[in-house]
C-alpha positions in Angstrom: 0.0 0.0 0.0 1.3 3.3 -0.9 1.2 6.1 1.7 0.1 9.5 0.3 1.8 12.5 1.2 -0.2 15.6 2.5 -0.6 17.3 -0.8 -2.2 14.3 -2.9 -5.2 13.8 -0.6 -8.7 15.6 0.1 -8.4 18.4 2.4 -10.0 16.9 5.4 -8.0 14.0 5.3 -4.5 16.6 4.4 -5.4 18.7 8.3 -6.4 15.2 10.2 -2.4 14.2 8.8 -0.8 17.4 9.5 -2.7 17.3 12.8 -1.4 14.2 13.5 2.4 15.0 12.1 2.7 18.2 14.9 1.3 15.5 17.7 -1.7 17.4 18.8 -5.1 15.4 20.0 -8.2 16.4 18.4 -9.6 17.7 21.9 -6.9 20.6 21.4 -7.7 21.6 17.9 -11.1 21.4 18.8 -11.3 24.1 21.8 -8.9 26.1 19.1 -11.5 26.0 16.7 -14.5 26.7 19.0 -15.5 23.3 18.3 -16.2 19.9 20.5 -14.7 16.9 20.0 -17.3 15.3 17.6 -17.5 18.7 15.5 -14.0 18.4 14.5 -14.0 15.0 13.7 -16.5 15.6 11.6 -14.9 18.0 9.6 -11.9 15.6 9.7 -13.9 12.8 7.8 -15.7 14.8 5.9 -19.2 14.9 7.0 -19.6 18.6 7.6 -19.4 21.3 5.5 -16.5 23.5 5.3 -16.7 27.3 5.2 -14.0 29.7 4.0 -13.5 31.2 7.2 -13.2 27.7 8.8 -10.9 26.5 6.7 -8.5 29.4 7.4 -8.7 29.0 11.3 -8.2 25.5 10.9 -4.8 26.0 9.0 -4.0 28.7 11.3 -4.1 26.1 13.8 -2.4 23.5 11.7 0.9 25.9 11.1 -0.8 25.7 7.1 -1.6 28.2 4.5 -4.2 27.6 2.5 -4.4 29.9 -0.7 -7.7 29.9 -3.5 -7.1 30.6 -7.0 -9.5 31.7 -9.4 -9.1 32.1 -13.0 -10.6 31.9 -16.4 -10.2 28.2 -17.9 
C-alpha cells in the first residue's frame, strides 16, 4: 500500500495528517476551533461542511496556509 503525502489527498484528510504530524489530539484543535470533539471529527472525515473562514482558522491552527485561486479556464 502506498502512503500519500499531504498534498495528494482531500483536504480533510491533508489537516487530520498534519494534525497528527505536529502531535496534537483532536480535543486541542477542537477548543482552538470553537469546536467539540465530535464537531471536529466531523470535519476531519468529511461529513460537515467546510466554510471559507473555517478552513482558514483550521490551518491557522495547523501551522498551514491555504491559498484559492480563481481564474478563467
Amino acid at each position: 500500500m502506498q502512503v500519500k503525502s499531504f498534498f495528494e489527498t482531500d483536504i480533510p484528510t491533508t489537516f487530520l495528517l498534519r494534525r497528527k504530524a505536529l502531535k496534537l489530539n483532536q480535543n486541542d484543535v477542537a477548543k482552538k476551533l470553537g469546536l467539540s470533539t465530535m464537531g471536529l471529527s466531523h470535519l476531519e472525515t468529511g461529513g460537515r461542511g467546510l466554510k471559507l473562514t473555517m478552513l482558514e482558522k483550521w490551518a491557522n491552527v495547523l501551522d498551514l496556509e491555504v491559498y484559492i485561486e480563481v481564474k478563467p479556464k
